[in-house]
C-alpha positions in Angstrom: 76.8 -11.9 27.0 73.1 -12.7 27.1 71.0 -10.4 29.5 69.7 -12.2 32.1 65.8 -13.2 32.2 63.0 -11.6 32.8 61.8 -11.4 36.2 57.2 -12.1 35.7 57.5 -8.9 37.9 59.5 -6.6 35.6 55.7 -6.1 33.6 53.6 -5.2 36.5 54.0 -1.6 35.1 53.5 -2.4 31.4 50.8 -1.8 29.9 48.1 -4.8 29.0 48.2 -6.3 26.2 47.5 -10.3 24.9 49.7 -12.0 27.7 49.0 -9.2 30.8 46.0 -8.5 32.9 45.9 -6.9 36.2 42.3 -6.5 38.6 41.8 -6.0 41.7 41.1 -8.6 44.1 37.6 -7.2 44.0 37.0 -8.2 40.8 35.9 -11.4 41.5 36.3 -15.1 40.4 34.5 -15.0 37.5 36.7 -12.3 36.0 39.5 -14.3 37.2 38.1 -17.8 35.8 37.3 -16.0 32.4 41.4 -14.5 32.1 43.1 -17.7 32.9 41.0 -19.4 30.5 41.4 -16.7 27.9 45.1 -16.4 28.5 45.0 -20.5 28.4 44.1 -20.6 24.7 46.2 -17.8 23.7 49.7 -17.8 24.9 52.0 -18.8 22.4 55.2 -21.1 22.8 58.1 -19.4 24.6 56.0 -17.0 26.7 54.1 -16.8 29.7 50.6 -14.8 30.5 50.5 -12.9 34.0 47.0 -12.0 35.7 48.3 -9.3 38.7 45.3 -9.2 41.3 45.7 -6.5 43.5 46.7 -3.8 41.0 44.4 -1.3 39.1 43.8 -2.5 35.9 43.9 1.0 33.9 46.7 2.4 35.9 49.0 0.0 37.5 48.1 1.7 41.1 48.7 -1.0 43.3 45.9 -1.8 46.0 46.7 -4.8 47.4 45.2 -7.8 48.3 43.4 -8.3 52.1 43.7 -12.2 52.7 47.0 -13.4 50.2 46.8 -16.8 51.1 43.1 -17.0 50.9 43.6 -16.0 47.3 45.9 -18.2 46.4 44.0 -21.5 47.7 40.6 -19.5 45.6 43.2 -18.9 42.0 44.4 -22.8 42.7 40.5 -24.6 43.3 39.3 -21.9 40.0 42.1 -23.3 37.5 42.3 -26.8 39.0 38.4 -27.6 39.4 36.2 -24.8 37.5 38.2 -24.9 34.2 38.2 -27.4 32.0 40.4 -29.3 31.3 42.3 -27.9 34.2 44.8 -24.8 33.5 48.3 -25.3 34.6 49.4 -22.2 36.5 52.1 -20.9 38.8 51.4 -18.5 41.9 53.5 -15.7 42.9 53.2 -13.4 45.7 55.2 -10.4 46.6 54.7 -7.3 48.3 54.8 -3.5 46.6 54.5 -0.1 48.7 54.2 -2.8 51.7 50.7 -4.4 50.3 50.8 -8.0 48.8 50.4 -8.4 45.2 49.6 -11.5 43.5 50.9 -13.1 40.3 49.1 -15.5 38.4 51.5 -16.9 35.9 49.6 -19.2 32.7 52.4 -21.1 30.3 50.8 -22.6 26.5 48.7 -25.0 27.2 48.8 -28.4 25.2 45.3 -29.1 25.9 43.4 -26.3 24.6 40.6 -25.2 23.9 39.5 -24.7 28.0 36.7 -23.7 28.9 35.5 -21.9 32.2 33.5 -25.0 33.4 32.8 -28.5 33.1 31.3 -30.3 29.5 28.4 -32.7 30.9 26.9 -35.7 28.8 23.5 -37.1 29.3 23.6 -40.9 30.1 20.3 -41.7 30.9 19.2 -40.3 34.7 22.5 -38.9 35.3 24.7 -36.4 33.7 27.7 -37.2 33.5 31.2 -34.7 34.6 33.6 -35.3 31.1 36.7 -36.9 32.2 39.5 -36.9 29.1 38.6 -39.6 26.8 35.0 -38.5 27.2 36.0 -34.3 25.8 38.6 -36.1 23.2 34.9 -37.6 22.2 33.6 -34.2 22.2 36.1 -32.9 19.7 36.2 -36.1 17.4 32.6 -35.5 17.1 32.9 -32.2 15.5 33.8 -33.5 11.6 31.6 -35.7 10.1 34.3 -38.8 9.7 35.0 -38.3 13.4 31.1 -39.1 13.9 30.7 -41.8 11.9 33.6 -43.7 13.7 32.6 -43.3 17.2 29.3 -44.3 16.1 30.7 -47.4 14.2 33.0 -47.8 17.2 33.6 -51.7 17.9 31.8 -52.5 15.0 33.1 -53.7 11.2 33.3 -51.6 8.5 35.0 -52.6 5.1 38.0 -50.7 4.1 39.6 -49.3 0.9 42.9 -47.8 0.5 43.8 -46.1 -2.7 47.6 -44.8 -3.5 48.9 -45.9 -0.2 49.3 -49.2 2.5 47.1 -48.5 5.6 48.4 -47.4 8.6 51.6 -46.1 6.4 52.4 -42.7 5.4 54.4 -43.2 2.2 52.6 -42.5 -0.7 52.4 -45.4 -3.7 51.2 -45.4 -7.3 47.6 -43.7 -7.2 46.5 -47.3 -8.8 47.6 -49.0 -5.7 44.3 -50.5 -4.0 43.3 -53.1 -1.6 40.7 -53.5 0.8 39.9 -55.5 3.8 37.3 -55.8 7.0 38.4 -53.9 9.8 37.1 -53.7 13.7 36.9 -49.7 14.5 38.7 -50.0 17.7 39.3 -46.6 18.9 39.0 -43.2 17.7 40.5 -39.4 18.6 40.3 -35.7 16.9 43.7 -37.3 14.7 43.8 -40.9 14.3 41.8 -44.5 14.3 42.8 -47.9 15.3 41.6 -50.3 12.7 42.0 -53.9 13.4 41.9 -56.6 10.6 40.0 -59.3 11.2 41.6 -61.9 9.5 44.6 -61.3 11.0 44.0 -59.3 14.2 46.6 -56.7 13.5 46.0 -53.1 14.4 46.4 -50.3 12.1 46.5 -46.2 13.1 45.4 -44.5 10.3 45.0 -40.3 10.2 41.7 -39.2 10.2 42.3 -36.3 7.3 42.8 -39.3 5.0 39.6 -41.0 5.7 36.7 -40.2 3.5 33.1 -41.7 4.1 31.6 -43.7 1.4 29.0 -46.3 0.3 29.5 -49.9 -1.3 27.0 -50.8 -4.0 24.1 -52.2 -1.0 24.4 -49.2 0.8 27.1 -50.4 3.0 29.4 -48.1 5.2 32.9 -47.6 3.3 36.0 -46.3 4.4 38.1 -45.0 1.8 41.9 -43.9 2.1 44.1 -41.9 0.1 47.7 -40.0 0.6 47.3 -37.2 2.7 47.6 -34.0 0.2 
């Protein structure tokens, strides 16, 4: 017979380590903005970080916490609106030598990084708060290929596959070639859309098998192989 699960509560006297923090509520929101964020970007699948606020960090004394549901709406506008993107979280209360304690419970996180604010982008008077497709920008950006293609973005670009169909995983013979025009239609961090022009089909192709090169005039080129 399996033992039954961890209550989040059991570790309020271990000590800290990678997926446990306690402060007290004194500590203040940044300290609490910077732990959820770290804790975010760190915790592994199958677990679950825990930020206790109202407990003494070095030696589990608790203190308690004045105004619990105060904290709570603070902990909930910090992970929902000052981290981004936003960090899914659970709250917990519960009280411990009659003072209120509160846990702040952080699962993996499929959108990682975060960061403990919002990425802005300049568009000309204004800057401009990054919504999703704008940070997924922001990443794409980072390699060189990504780069290229959102700059190219809606334009033409010629194509070359070698070893391979585009759009199609399976490897074939490394002579295999062919080549086409293609419409860059969207880009992410993983994969284009190409769409043929002379047929209008649509084509997702992974970014790690996309290689910048030049044609003879000094053309952009796309080249494609096998992923290795």
């Amino acid at each position: 017979m399996s033992p039954p699960p961890q209550s989040i509560w059991d570790r309020i006297s271990h000590p800290e380590d990678g997926l446990l923090e306690r402060k007290p509520e004194g500590a203040g929101e940044k300290d609490f903005k910077q732990t959820v964020v770290a804790f975010a970007n760190s915790v592994p699948e199958g677990s679950e970080a825990v930020l206790f606020i109202g407990v003494e960090n070095k030696t589990g004394k608790i203190l308690g916490c004045t105004g619990i549901e105060s904290l709570q709406k603070t902990i909930t506008s910090i992970c929902n609106n000052e981290c981004y993107p936003p960090v899914l979280h659970r709250l917990e209360a519960r009280k411990f030598e009659g003072k209120d304690v509160l846990a702040v419970i952080v699962p993996p996180s499929t959108q990682k990084p975060h960061f403990s604010g919002h990425a802005f982008r300049r568009i000309g008077s204004q800057n401009q708060k990054a919504d999703e497709a704008l940070y997924s920008e922001f990443i794409t950006s980072r390699t060189a290929v990504g780069a290229v293609l959102l700059q190219r973005r809606g334009g033409a670009v010629q194509v070359k596959t070698q070893g391979k169909r585009l759009g199609d995983p399976a490897p074939l013979p490394p002579t295999y070639s062919e080549g086409a025009r293609y419409l860059i239609t969207a880009c992410n961090p993983h994969t284009v859309t190409l769409q043929k022009l002379s047929s209008q089909q649509n084509y997702v192709e992974q970014l790690e098998n996309i290689s910048i090169s030049y044609d003879t005039n000094g053309q952009l080129l796309l080249l494609v192989r096998p992923a290795r």
